[in-house]
Structures are given as C-alpha cells and as structure tokens.
N, C-alpha and C positions, 0 to 999 in steps of 0.2 A: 543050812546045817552048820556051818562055821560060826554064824553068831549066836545058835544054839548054844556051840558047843562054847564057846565065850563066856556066855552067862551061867552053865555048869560050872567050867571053872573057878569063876568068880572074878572079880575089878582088881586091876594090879593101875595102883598110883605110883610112881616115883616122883619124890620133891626134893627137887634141889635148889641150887642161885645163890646170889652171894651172901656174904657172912655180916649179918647184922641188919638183913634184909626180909628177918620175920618168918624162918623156916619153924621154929619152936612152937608160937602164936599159931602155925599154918596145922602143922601137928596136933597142936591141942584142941582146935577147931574139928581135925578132921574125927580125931577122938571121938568127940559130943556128938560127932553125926552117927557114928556105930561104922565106924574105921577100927578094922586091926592095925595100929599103928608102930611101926621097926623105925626107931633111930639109929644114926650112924652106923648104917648096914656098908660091908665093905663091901665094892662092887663084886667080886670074886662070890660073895654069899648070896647072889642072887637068884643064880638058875637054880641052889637047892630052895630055896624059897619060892621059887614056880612050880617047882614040885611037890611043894607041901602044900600050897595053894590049891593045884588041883586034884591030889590026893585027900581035901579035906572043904572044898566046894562048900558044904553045908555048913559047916564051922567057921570058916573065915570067908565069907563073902566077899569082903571089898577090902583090900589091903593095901595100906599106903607106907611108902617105906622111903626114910629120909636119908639120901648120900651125899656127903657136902667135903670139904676140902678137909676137913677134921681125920679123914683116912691117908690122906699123908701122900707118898706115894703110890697109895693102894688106887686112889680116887683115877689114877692116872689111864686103868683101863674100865672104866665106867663107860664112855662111846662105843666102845666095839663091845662090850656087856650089853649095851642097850641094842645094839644092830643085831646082833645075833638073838636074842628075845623076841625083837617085834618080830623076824620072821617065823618064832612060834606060836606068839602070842600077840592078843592086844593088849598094847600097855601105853596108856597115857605118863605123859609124862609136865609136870608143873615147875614153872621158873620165877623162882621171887627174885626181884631186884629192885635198884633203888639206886638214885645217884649221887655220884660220889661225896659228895658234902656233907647230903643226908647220910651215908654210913660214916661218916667222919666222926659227925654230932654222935650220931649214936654209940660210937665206941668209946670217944670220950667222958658220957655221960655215966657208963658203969665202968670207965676205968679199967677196962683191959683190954690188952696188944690181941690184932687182928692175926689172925692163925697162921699167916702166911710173911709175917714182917719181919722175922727176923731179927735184926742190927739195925733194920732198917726203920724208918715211919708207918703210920696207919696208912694213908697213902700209895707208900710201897707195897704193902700187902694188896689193897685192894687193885692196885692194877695186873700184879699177879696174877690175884686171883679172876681175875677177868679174862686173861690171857688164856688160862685152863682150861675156863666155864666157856669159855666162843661156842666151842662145839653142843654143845650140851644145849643153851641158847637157841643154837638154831634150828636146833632138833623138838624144840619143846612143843608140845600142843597146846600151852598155855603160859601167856606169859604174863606177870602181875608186880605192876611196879606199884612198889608199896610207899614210895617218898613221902608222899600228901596223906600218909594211913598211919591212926594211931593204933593201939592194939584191940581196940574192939573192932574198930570201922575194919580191920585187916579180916578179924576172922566172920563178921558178917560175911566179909566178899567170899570168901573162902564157903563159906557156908551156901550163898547163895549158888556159886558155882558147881560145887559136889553133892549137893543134895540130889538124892535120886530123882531123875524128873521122867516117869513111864518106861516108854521105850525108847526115847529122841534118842539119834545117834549122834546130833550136833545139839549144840545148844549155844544161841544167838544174844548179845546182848546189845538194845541201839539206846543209845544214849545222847543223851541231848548237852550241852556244854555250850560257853561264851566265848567266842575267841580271846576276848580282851584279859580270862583268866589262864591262859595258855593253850594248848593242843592236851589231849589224853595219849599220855603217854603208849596205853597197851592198845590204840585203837587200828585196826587192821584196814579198814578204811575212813574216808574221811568226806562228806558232806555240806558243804558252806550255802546255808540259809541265804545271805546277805546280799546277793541278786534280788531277792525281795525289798518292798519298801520295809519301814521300823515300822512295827506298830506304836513303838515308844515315842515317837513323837506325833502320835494321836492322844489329845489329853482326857477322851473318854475310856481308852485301853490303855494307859499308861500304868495304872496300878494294877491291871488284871495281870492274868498269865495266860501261856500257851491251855492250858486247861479250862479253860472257859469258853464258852460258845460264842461269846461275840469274837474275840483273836480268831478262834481258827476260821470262823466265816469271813474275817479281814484277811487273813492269808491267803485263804484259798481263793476269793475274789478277783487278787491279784496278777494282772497277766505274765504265765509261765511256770506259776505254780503246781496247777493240776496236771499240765505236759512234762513237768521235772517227775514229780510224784509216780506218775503211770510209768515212765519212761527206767526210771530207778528202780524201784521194783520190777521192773519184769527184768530189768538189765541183773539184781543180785538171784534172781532163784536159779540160774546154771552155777551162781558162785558157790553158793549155798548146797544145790546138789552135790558140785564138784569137791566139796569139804569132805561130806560124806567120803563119798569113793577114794579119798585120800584117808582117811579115819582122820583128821583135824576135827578135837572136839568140839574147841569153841571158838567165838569169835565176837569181833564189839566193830561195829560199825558207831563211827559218831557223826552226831546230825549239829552243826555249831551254828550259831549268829553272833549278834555281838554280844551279848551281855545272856546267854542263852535261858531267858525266859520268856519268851514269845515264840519267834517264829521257828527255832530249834525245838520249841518242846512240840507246837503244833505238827509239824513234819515226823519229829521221833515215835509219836504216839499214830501217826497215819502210817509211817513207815513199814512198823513194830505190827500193825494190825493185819497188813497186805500180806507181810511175811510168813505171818502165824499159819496160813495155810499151804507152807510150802512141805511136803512129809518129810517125817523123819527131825523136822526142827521146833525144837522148844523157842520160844521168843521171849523176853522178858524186855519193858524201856525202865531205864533211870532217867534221872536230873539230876545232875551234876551239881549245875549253875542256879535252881532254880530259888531257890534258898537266901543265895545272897544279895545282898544291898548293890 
C-alpha cells in the first residue's frame, strides 16, 4: 500500500553538489526526460512543494527540484528539510561532484568567483562549500562525479540513470574499467579481474575484446574464474535486496583488469547477467575502458 501510494504521489528528486559540478546540465537533462524541474528552490519551500506534488499526482509526476549553496544561508537547514520529508515521503536524493582542480578549471574558464569565496580564492570557496555539502553527501542515494564528463557525456548519465525503468526499485550499474586508467570514482564496490592470467598477452586475443567469444571461453577456462564468478554473485544478491529495504536507488559495482578490455568486460557482462535476475533490480553493464588504446 505505501509504494502504492508513492507512485500516486508522484517522484520527488532533489539535486544538489558542488558549484560548477554540472547541477544546470543535470536539470536540463532531467527536463528532456519529462521532469517538472524547480531551480534554486529554498529548502524552507519544500514541504509546500510535497504538497503540491501530491495534491496534483496527475500533473506533476516526477519532480526534480535543484538546492545548492546559491540560497545563502537559507541552504543551511536543507538536512533536517530532507530528514523530516523521507519520513513522509520517498525522495531520492542526487549528488554532482567533481574534484577540486576540475572545479578550479571550470570556474576559471567562464570567469566567475565561486558563490561561497568571498575575499577569498576559488579554492577558498570550494572547500567551504564542501564543508556544508558533508551532510547532504552522505545522505545521497546517488552520487555522480562529473570530473572526466563533458556536458553531453554528463547528461547521457543523467539520462540513463532517471529514465523510468518499469517498476525496479534499485537500479544497478556494473561496469567494467582498466586499473591502469584509475578506480571510478562513484563506484560502491570494487572487483579486480587481474588474479586471472592477460589475455593480452595471447597474440591470437590480443586485438579482440572481452566481447568476443574466443576472450570469454579464455577467461572463463582459466582456474578460479568460474568459482570467483558463482561465488560473487550469489555473495551481491543480499547486497542488492538489502539496497532495496534501505530505499538506495542505485549503485555501480566496478569489475577492473588492467587496461579493462578483456577480462573486466568478460566478468562485467557475466556479472550484469547473473544479477538481472535478482527482483526488483534493473541491471545495465558499461565499458569504461573499452574504447581506449
């Protein structure tokens, strides 16, 4: 009866995160998908906003409404806005970030002082504003570091992840990655292929990929693979349920090797398939790494 009455209601999104970390991009994405979208809503205007929400169910389905440090002091009771809501409501909640360098660049590139600097440097602002955002952060059920994202690649993600997907109450993404190009930053768990031998130094799979039938019959060959495999999956579907009962809507498991075009993509797409039957979860795999030289 409660997630009945949920979906009466209608999707309440809040998007926040730090300032020049793609909340505008994130907004105009949610737009195109058929998002009622509220910028710079003061936390204070929320709960009438839950009750416009569900006095108008039919009309505003899915609402996403954007509160960022641009409310000043206002933004300051945003956490206990948002504790007192989830106990009425379900309401996701999205965190863009990115680090420091990358918001560096970026603010330098259009030339204007970060909302929180003051007298101070860009720098100054953004640790600030970091210091504010902790809470909010750790509360998010989505966290999306945008560093490595231009603004299309941004609102793809964005798109891929709020598109309505049925009735899944989680929604899973495994992804496959290279160590050698770094860790994924939003990834909730973490995977290392490289107990397996390389495919890459077999000069007949050298130029294939994890997508090709000869790689994944060399992997899976290999002793320890099919015992990781069985053993991993059955070990995420309590993770997986337990998301649920927490309402955590999503989450990225990443599956890495070294250069992640072999044996991470083989594993991410056997991973991604085991899990697809776990209820209640949408699955989707990427390749990260697959692409590059």
């Amino acid at each position: 009866m409660a997630e009945a009455t949920h979906r009466e209601s209608g999707e309440v999104l809040i998007v926040t995160g730090m300032s020049g970390a793609g909340r505008s991009t994130a907004a105009n994405a949610l737009e195109d998908l058929g998002w009622y979208v509220v910028d710079n809503l003061p936390p204070q205007m929320l709960r009438p906003l839950l009750d416009l929400t569900e006095l108008a169910a039919g009309v505003l389905p899915r609402v996403a409404v954007v509160v960022d440090v641009r409310g000043r002091d206002l933004f300051s009771d945003l956490p206990e806005a948002m504790r007192a809501l989830r106990e009425r409501r379900q309401i996701r909640l999205l965190f863009l970030d990115a680090s420091d360098d990358v918001l560096v660049r970026r603010f330098e590139a259009v030339r204007r002082p970060h909302p929180l600097q003051g007298d101070g440097t860009i720098i100054d602002g953004i640790r600030l504003e970091r210091d504010r955002l902790a809470a909010m952060r750790e509360s998010a059920d989505v966290i999306l570091d945008t560093s490595s994202y231009n603004i299309h690649q941004l609102a793809t993600q964005v798109s891929d992840l709020f598109t309505a997907v049925d009735a899944a109450r989680h929604s899973l993404t495994v992804l496959s990655f290279g160590f050698k190009y770094g860790l994924p930053p939003d990834a909730d768990m973490v995977a290392d292929m490289r107990f397996l031998p390389n495919p890459f130094w077999n000069e007949e799979l050298r130029a294939l990929t994890g997508e090709d039938a000869d790689v994944r019959d060399f992997v899976f060959a290999q002793e320890g693979a099919k015992e990781f495999i069985d053993a991993y999956s059955t070990a995420l579907r309590p993770v997986l349920e337990g998301y649920q009962r927490e309402n955590k809507r999503h989450s990225v498991v990443a599956v890495g090797c070294t250069g992640g075009k072999h044996r991470s993509v083989v594993m991410a797409r056997e991973l991604a398939e085991r899990l697809s039957t776990v209820s209640g979860v949408a699955v989707r795999v990427k390749h990260r790494d697959l692409g590059r030289e």
